[in-house]
VMD Tcl script that draws the C-alpha trace (Angstrom):
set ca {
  {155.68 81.05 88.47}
  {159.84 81.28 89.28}
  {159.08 84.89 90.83}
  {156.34 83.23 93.30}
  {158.49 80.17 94.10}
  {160.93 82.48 95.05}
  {158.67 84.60 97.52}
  {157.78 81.33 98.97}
  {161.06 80.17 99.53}
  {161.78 83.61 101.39}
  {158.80 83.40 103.39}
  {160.13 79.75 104.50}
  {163.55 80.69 105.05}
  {162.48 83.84 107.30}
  {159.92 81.96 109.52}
  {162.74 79.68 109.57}
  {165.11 82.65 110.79}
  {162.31 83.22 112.69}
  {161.98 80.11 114.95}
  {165.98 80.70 115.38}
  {166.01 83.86 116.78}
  {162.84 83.92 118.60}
  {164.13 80.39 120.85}
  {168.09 81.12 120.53}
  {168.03 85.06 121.65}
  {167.22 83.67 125.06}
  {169.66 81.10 125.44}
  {174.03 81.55 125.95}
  {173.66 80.63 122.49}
  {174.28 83.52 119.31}
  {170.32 83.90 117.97}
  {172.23 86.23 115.54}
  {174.45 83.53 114.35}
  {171.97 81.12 113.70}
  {170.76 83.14 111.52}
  {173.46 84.20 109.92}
  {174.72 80.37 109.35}
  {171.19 79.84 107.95}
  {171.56 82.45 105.44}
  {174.92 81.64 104.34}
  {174.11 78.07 104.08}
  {170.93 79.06 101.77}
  {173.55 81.26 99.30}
  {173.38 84.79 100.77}
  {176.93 86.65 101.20}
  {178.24 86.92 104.72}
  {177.95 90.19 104.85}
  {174.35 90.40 104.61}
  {173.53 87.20 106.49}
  {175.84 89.48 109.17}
  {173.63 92.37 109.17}
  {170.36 90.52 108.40}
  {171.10 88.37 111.84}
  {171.65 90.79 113.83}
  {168.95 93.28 112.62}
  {166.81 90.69 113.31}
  {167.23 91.37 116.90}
  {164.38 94.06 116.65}
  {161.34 91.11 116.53}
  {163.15 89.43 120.16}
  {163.10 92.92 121.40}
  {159.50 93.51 120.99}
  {159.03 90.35 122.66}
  {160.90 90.76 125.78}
  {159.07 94.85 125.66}
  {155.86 92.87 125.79}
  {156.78 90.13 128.11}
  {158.32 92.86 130.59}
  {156.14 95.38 129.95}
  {154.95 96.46 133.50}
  {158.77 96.34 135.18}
  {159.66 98.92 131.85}
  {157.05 100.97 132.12}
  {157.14 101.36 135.97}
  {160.93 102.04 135.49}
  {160.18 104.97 132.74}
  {157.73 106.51 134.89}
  {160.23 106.44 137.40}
  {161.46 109.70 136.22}
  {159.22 112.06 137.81}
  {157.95 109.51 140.79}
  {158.37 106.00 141.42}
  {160.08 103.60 143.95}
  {163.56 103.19 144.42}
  {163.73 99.64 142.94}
  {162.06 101.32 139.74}
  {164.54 104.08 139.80}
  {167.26 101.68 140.12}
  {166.40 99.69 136.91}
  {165.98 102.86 135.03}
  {169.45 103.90 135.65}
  {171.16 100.00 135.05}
  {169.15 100.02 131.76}
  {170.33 103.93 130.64}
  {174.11 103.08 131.89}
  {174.58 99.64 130.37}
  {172.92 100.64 126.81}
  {174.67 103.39 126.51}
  {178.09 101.59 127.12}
  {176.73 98.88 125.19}
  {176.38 101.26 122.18}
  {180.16 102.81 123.38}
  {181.73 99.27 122.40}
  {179.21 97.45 120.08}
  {178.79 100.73 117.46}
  {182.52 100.82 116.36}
  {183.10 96.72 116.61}
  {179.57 96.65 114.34}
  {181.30 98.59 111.74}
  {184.52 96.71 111.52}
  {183.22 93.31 111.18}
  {180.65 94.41 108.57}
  {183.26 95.46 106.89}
  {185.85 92.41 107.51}
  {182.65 90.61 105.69}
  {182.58 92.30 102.71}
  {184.80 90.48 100.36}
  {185.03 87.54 102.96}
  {184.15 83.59 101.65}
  {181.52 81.73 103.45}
  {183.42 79.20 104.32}
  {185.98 81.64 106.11}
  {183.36 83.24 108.23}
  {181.81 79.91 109.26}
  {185.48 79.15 110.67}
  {185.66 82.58 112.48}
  {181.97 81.49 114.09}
  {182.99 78.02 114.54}
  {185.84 79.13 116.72}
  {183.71 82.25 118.77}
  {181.11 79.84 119.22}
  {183.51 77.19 120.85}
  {184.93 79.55 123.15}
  {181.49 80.90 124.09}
  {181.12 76.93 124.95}
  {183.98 77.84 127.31}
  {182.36 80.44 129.05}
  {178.92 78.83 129.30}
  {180.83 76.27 131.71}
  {181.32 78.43 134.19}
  {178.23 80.39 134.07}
  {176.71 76.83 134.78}
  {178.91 76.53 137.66}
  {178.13 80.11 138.92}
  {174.43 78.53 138.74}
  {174.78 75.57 140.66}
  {176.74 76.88 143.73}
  {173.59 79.92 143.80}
  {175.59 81.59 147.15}
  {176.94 85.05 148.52}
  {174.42 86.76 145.89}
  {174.25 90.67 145.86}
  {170.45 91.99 146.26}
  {170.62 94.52 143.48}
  {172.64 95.64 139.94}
  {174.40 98.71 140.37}
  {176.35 101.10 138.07}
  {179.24 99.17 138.01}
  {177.28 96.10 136.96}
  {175.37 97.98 134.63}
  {178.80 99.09 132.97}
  {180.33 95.33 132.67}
  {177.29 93.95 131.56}
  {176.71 96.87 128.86}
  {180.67 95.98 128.06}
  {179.54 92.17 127.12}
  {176.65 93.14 125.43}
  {178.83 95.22 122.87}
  {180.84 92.41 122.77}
  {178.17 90.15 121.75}
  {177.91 91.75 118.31}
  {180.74 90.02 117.49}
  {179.42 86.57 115.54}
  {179.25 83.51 117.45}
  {179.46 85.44 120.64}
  {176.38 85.29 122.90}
  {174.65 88.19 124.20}
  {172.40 86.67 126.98}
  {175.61 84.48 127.97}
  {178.27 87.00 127.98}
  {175.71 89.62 130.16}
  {174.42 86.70 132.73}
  {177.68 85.28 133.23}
  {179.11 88.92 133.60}
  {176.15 89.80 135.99}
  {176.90 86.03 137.78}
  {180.73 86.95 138.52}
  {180.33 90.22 140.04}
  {177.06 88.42 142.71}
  {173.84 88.73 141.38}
  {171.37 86.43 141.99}
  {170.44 82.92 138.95}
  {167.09 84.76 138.55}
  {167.99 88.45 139.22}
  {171.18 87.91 136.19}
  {168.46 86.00 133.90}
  {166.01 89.16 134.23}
  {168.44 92.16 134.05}
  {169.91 90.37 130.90}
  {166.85 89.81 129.32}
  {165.23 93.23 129.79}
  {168.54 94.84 128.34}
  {167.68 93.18 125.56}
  {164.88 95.52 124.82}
  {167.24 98.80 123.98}
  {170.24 96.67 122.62}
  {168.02 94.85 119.93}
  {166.09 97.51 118.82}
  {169.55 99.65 118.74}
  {170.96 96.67 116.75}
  {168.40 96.18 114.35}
  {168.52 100.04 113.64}
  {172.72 100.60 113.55}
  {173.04 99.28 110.11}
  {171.04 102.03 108.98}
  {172.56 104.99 111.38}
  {176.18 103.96 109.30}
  {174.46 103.87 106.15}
  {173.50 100.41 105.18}
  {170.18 98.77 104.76}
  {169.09 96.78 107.75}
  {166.27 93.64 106.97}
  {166.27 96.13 103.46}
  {169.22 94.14 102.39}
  {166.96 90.91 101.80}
  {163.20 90.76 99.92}
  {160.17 91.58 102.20}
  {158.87 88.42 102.33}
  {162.11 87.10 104.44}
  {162.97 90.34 106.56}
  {158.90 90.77 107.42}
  {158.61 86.80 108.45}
  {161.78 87.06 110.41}
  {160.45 89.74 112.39}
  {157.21 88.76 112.97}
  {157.98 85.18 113.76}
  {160.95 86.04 116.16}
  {158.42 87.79 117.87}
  {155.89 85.50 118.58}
  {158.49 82.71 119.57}
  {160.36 84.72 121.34}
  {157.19 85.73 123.53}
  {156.20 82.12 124.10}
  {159.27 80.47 124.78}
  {160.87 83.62 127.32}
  {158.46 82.48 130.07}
  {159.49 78.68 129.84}
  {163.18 79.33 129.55}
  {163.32 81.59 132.51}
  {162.04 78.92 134.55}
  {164.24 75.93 132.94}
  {167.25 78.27 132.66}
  {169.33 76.24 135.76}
  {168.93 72.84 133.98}
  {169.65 73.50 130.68}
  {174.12 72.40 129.55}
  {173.92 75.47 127.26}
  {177.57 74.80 127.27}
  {177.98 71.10 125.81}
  {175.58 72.14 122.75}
  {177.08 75.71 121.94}
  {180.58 73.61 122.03}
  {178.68 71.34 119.27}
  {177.88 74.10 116.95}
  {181.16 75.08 117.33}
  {182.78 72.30 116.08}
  {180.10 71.63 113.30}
  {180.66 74.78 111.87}
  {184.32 74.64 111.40}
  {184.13 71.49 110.33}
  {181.08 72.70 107.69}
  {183.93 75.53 106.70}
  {186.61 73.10 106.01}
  {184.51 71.15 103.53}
  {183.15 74.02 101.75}
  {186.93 75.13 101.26}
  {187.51 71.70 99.94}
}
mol new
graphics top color blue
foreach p $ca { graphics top sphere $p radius 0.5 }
foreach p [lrange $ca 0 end-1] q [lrange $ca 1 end] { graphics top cylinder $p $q radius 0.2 }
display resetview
């Protein structure tokens, strides 16, 4: 009886996970750090909640492959014959995962490994703070948005490098990778709904490359928790992710992404002081 109370709690707590990263991958809000708060508040060590919530990536990624599936496939085909515009996003997509991977690979590694021996309550403080100062640079991405003039037509490969640069970034907890890559694509010109769609469809490569690293440097990805939770998390993420992308894309301008991430912010270092207490 324990053993199956246990497997349901784990399916709970990843369709939980789920619901987080499916809604919270699209937003200038960390999906990954939801779920990693969620799994340290439910007893799991920050190090695996780390790796868990950001391997969790791979169900979002699926979901934006699906939702974008006829822009990615035109822009693979692209490589023997296709149209310029096709070509184009073939190359962005190549240059900025690959920088992506340049910066995001080696900072992976070091804060896996800040988290081995780390307390909860000192990691919530270290998102706490990250998410705060994402809060900071939600504000002007919302002010990019509401001006909407002087936009460039097009990404191009020095776009496609700065935006790969703040998606590496973004593995960092607490930091956001859709609002660190549409405010990056925002400052250098790009369009409110040209940023939105670039940023989402690099999310294909960079999730599935981020729910795979852990097991390139020799951990366990989702293997780190039971089946029940890393299959659930997955699947869910998935699902969400597909039916909320469409919705958010077109509610993107009116959401205050900034006020809210500012509010997790604060919770969370508040939750760490108490649990230090």
């Amino acid at each position: 009886m324990r053993g199956a109370s246990v497997a349901v709690n784990s399916l709970l707590l990843g369709i939980l996970a789920g619901v987080l990263q499916g809604v919270a991958e699209w937003l200038p809000v960390s999906s990954k750090t939801m779920v990693l708060l969620l799994l340290l508040i439910s007893g799991y060590s920050a190090q695996i909640a780390y790796v868990v919530g950001l391997a969790g990536n791979a169900g979002t990624a699926a979901a934006a492959a699906i939702y974008f599936r006829r822009e990615l496939w035109e822009a693979l085909r692209s490589i023997q014959s296709g149209s310029d515009e096709a070509r184009s996003l073939l190359v962005f997509l190549v240059v900025a995962t690959f920088t992506t991977a340049l910066i995001g690979v080696p900072l992976y590694v070091l804060v896996k490994e800040s988290f081995r021996e780390v307390h909860a309550a000192g990691a919530m403080l270290v998102i706490g703070v990250l998410l705060i100062a994402t809060s900071l640079v939600s504000l002007k991405r919302e002010k990019l948005l509401a001006e909407g003039v002087g936009w460039k037509e097009k990404a191009g490969l020095k776009e496609a490098v700065i935006a790969g640069l703040a998606q590496g970034l973004a593995v960092l907890p607490g930091i956001s990778r859709s609002g660190t890559t549409i405010t990056a694509l925002l400052l250098m010109g790009l369009k409110a709904e040209d940023s939105l769609r670039y940023s989402f469809m690099m999310a294909v490569p960079a999730c599935i490359g981020a729910g795979l690293v852990d097991l390139a440097v020799g951990g366990r990805g989702l293997g780190a928790v039971d089946f029940q939770l890393g299959s659930a998390l997955l699947v869910v993420s998935a699902v969400v992710g597909i039916a909320t992308l469409k919705a958010l894309l077109m509610a993107a301008r009116r959401f205050r992404f900034s006020v809210f991430t500012g509010i997790l912010g604060v919770i969370a270092v508040a939750a760490s002081t108490l649990m230090w207490v």
